[in-house]
C-alpha positions in Angstrom: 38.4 17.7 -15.7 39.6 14.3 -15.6 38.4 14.1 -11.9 35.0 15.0 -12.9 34.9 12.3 -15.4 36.0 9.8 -13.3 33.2 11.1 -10.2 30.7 11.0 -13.9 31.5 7.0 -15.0 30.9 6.1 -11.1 27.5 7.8 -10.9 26.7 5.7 -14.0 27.8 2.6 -12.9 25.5 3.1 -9.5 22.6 3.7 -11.4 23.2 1.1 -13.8 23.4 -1.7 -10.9 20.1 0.3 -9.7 18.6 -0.5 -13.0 19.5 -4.0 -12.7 17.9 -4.3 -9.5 14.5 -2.7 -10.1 15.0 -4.1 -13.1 14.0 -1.1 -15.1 14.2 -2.2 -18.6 11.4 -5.0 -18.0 9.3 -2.0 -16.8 10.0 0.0 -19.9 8.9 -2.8 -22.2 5.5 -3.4 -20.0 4.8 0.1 -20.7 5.6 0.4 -24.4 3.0 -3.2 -24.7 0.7 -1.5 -22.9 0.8 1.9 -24.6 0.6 -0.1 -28.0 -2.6 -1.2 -26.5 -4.1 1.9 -25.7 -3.4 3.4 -29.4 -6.0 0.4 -30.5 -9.0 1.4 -32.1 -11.0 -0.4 -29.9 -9.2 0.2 -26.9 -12.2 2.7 -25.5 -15.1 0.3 -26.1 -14.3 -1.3 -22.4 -13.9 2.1 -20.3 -13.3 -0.1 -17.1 -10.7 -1.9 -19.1 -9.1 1.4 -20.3 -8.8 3.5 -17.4 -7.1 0.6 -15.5 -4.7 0.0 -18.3 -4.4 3.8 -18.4 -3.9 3.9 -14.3 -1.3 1.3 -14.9 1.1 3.5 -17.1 0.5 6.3 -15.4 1.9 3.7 -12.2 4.6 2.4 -13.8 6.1 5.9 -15.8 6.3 7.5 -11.4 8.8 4.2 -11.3 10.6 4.8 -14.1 10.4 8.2 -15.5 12.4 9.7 -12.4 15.7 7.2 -13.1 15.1 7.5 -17.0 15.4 11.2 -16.7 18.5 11.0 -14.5 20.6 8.3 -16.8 19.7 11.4 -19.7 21.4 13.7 -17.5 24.5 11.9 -16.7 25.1 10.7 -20.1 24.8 14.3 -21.4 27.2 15.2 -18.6 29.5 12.5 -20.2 29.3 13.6 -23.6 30.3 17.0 -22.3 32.9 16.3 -20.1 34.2 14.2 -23.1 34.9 17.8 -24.5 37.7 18.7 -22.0 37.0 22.1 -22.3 37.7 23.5 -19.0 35.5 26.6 -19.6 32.3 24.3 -18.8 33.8 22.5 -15.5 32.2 25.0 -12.9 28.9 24.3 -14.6 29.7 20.7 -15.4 30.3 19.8 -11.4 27.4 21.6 -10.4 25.4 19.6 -13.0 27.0 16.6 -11.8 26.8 17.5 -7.7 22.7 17.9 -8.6 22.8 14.4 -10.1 24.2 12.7 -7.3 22.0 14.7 -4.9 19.1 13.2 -6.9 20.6 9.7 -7.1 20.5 10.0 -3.4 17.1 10.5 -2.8 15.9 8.5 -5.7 18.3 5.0 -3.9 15.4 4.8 -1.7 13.1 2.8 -4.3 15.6 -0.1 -3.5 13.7 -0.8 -0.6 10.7 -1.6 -2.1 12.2 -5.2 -3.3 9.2 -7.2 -2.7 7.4 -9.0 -5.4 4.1 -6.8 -4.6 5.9 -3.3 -3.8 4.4 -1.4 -6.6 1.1 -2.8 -6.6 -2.0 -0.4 -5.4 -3.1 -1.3 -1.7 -6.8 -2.9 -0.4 -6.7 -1.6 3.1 -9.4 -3.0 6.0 -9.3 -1.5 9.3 -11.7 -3.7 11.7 -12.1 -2.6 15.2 -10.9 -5.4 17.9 -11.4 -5.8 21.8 -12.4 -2.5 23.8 -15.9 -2.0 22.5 -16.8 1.6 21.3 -13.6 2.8 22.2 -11.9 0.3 20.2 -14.5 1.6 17.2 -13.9 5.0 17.8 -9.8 3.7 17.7 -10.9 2.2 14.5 -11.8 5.1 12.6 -8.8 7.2 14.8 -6.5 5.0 12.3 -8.5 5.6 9.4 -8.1 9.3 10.0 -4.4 8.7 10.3 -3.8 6.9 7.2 -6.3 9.2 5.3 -4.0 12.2 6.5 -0.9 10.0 5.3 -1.9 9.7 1.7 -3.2 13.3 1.4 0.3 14.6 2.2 2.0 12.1 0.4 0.0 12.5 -3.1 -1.3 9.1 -2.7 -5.1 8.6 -4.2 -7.9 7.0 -1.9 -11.3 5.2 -2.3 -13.3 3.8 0.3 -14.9 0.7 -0.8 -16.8 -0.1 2.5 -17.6 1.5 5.7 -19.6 -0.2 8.4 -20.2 2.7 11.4 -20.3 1.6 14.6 -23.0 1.3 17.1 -22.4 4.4 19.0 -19.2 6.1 17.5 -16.4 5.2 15.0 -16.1 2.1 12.8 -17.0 -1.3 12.9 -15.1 -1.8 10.0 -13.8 0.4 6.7 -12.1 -1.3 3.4 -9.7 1.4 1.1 -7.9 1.5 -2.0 -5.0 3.4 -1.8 -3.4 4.6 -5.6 0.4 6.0 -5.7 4.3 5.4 -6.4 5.0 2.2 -4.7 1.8 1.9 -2.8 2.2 -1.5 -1.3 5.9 -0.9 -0.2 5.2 1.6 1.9 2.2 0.5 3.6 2.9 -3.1 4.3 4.2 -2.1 7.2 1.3 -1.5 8.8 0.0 -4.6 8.5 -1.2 -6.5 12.1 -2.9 -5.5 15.5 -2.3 -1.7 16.8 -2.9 -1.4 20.4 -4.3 2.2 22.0 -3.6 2.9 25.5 -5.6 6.2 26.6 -8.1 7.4 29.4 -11.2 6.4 28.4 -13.8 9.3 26.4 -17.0 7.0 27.2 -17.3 5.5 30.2 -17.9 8.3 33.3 -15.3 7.3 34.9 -12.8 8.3 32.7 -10.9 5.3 33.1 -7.1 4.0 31.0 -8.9 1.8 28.7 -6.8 -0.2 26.1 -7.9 -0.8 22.7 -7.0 -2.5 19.8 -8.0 -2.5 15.8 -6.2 -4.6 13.2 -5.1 -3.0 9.9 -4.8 -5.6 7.1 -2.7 -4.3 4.0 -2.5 -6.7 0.9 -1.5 -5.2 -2.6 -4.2 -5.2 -5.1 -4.1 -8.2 -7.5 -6.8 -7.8 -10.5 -6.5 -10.9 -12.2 -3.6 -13.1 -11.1 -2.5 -15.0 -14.2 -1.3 -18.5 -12.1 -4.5 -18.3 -9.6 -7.6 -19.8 -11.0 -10.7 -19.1 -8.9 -13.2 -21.9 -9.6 -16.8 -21.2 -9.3 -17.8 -24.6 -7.3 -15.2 -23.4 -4.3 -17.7 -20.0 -4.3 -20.6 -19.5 -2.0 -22.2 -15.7 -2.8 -25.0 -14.2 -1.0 -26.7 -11.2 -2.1 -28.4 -9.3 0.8 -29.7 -5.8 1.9 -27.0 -3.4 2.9 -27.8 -2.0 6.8 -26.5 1.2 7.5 -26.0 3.2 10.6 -28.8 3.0 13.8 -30.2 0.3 11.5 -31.7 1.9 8.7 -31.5 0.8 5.2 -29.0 2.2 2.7 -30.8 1.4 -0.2 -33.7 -0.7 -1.0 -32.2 -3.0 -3.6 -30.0 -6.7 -2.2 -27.0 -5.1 -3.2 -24.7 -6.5 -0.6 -22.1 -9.1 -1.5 -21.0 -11.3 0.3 -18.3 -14.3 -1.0 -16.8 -16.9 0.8 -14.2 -19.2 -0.8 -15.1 -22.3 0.9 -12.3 -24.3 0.6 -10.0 -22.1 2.8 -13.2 -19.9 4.9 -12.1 -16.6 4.0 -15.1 -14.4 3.2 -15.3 -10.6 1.8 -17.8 -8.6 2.0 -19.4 -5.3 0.0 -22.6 -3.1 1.3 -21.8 -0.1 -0.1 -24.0 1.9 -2.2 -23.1 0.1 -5.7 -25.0 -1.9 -7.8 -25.1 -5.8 -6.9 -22.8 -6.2 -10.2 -20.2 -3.9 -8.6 -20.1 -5.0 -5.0 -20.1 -8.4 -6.8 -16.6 -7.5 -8.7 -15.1 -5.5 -6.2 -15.7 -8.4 -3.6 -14.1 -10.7 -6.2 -10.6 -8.4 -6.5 -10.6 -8.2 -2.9 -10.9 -12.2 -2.3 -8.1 -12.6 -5.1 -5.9 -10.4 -3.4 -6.6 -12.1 0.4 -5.9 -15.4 -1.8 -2.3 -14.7 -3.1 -1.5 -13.1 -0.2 -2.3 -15.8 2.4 -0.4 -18.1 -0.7 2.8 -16.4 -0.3 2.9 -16.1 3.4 2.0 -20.0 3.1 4.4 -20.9 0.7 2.1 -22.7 -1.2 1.8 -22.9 -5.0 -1.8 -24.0 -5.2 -4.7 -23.0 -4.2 -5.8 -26.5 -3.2 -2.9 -26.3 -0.7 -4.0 -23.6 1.2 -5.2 -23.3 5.1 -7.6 -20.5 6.2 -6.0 -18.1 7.9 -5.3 -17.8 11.6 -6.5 -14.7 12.6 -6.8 -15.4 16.3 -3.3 -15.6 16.7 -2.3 -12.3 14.3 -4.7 -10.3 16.8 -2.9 -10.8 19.7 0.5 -10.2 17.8 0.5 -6.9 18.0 3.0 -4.6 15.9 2.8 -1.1 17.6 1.4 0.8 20.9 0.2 4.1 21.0 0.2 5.5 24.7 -2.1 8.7 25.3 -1.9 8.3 29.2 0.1 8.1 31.6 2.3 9.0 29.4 2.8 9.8 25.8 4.8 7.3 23.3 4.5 5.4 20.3 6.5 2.5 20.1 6.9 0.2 17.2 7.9 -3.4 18.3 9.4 -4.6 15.2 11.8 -1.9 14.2 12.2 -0.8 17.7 10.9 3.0 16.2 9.9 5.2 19.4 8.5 8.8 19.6 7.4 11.1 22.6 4.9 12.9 20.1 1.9 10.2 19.4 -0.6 13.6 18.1 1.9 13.8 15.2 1.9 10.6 14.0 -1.9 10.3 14.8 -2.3 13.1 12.7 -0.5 10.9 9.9 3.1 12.0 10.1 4.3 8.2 9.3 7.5 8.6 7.4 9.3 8.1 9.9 7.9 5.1 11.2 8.0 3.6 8.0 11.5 4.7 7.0 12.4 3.0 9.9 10.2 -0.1 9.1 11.8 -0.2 5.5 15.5 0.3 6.3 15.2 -2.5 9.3 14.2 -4.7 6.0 16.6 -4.1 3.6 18.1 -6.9 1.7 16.2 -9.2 3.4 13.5 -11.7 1.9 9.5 -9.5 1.9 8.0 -11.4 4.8 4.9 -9.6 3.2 
């Protein structure tokens, strides 16, 4: 018995260092302020207000609740083994092999250090070089990631969809909802390259595409970042859909550039002009403190536009349909033989191996 209480105080002493470090407690307390909030009589009277407070708990409990639920267990375990009576040990080590088992799996969330990890995700896929078939490539990815979050439970919206001229996407814009969100999908983040013979030109042709993926977490309101309205240039205008034709019939398309740094966002989906308005708004405060942090900056004021010209040519993985068949990602060094798979949004693997190459160092996202 004495072993087993020894393996016991161990397992607690891991998942209290595990507590420290996704600092667990801090969570717990956001979530008590924030239920107080929603037991207000009031709370109701802003439905937008509520359901994202509402979301928010419902975020922050899929953290927590899992490695609350295991420290009950191997405190209980404690208290019992505190007994010494040796007609519960069978049971006891069983109870305590199921807690390490689920320590094991649940030592993953220590990957997900960065600042951002367990934010929700805006996600823009915009085709690149390659013409149609890097639109058609375009809306291959969406597909991808689409398949991804189904499997994985995660919750998607699409915000904006431009098609292409004669196939695919010009461009698509996503929120993606779910247990550490961000952490997962920063890793797709930058130019993916497509390597395949060619469905439209007739002479079937290897034709090499390219779309870039942009990933930032999904920032509300920022309390340090302070958006002032003189910096803001909005144009309201007609949204255009596919072969021309007009969506709707109202100027409900958004468009908002900050001007101090160039970087525009822009809504033409079929919302009022209010909503494209705010959505456009979350979107450009994300892009904001994301393009902060990779800066280093603390200030708004301080910040350059980015540099996309030099991201597209950085390219972080290749998919090969012809002459062979691999995916290969260049950071992590990931390869497979079997690109359908993956296309087909099989990605754990590609981002295990993304997350694990990271661990313990500084997010670079």
């Amino acid at each position: 018995m004495s072993e087993l209480s020894n393996k016991i105080d161990q397992l607690e002493s891991s998942v209290i260092d595990v507590y420290k470090k996704l600092s667990i407690e801090d969570i717990d307390t956001k979530i008590a302020e924030l239920e107080k909030q929603s037991q207000s009589s009031d709370f109701w009277n802003d439905n937008e207000n509520a359901k994202n407070v509402m979301q928010e708990i419902s975020k922050l409990k899929n953290i927590v609740d899992p490695w609350n639920e295991l420290m009950y267990s191997i405190k209980e375990n404690k208290d019992l083994a505190a007994l010494e009576d040796e007609s519960i040990e069978e049971n006891l080590g069983a109870s305590l092999k199921k807690d390490e088992d689920r320590f094991e799996v649940l030592k993953k969330d220590l990957r997900y250090n960065g600042e951002y990890d367990a934010s929700d995700v805006i996600m823009s896929i915009f085709a690149g070089a390659g013409g149609t078939d890097a639109q058609d490539w375009a809306e291959m990815l969406e597909r991808m990631y689409l398949r991804y979050c189904e499997k994985i439970g995660f919750e998607v919206s699409v915000l904006d969809r431009s098609r292409g001229d004669e196939a695919g996407l010009k461009s698509v814009t996503l929120t993606i909802s779910g247990k550490f969100a961000y952490g997962n999908l920063k890793s797709e983040d930058g130019v993916h390259r497509l390597v395949r013979l060619s469905p439209f030109n007739s002479d079937n042709l290897r034709q090499t595409s390219f779309a870039r993926v942009e990933i930032l977490p999904k920032i509300d309101q920022p309390k340090d970042l302070d958006l002032d309205d003189k910096d803001l240039r909005i144009d309201y205008y007609r949204s255009g859909g596919h072969g021309g034709q007009s969506v709707n019939t109202t100027d409900s398309a958004v468009r908002i550039t900050h001007i101090p740094t160039g970087v525009t966002v822009a809504i033409q989906n079929e919302r009022s002009q209010m909503q494209n308005r705010e959505l456009a708004l979350s979107i450009l405060r994300s892009k904001l403190v994301h393009l902060r942090k990779e800066q280093h900056v603390q200030k708004i004021a301080d910040l350059k536009g980015p540099n996309h010209s030099a991201e597209w040519g950085n390219q972080i993985r290749s998919y090969v349909l012809h002459p062979y068949k691999q995916v290969k990602d260049l950071r992590s060094g990931f390869e497979s033989s079997d690109p359908d798979k993956i296309l087909d949004g099989e990605l754990e693997q590609i981002i295990d191996s993304y997350l694990n190459a990271n661990i313990g160092l500084k997010d670079k996202h």
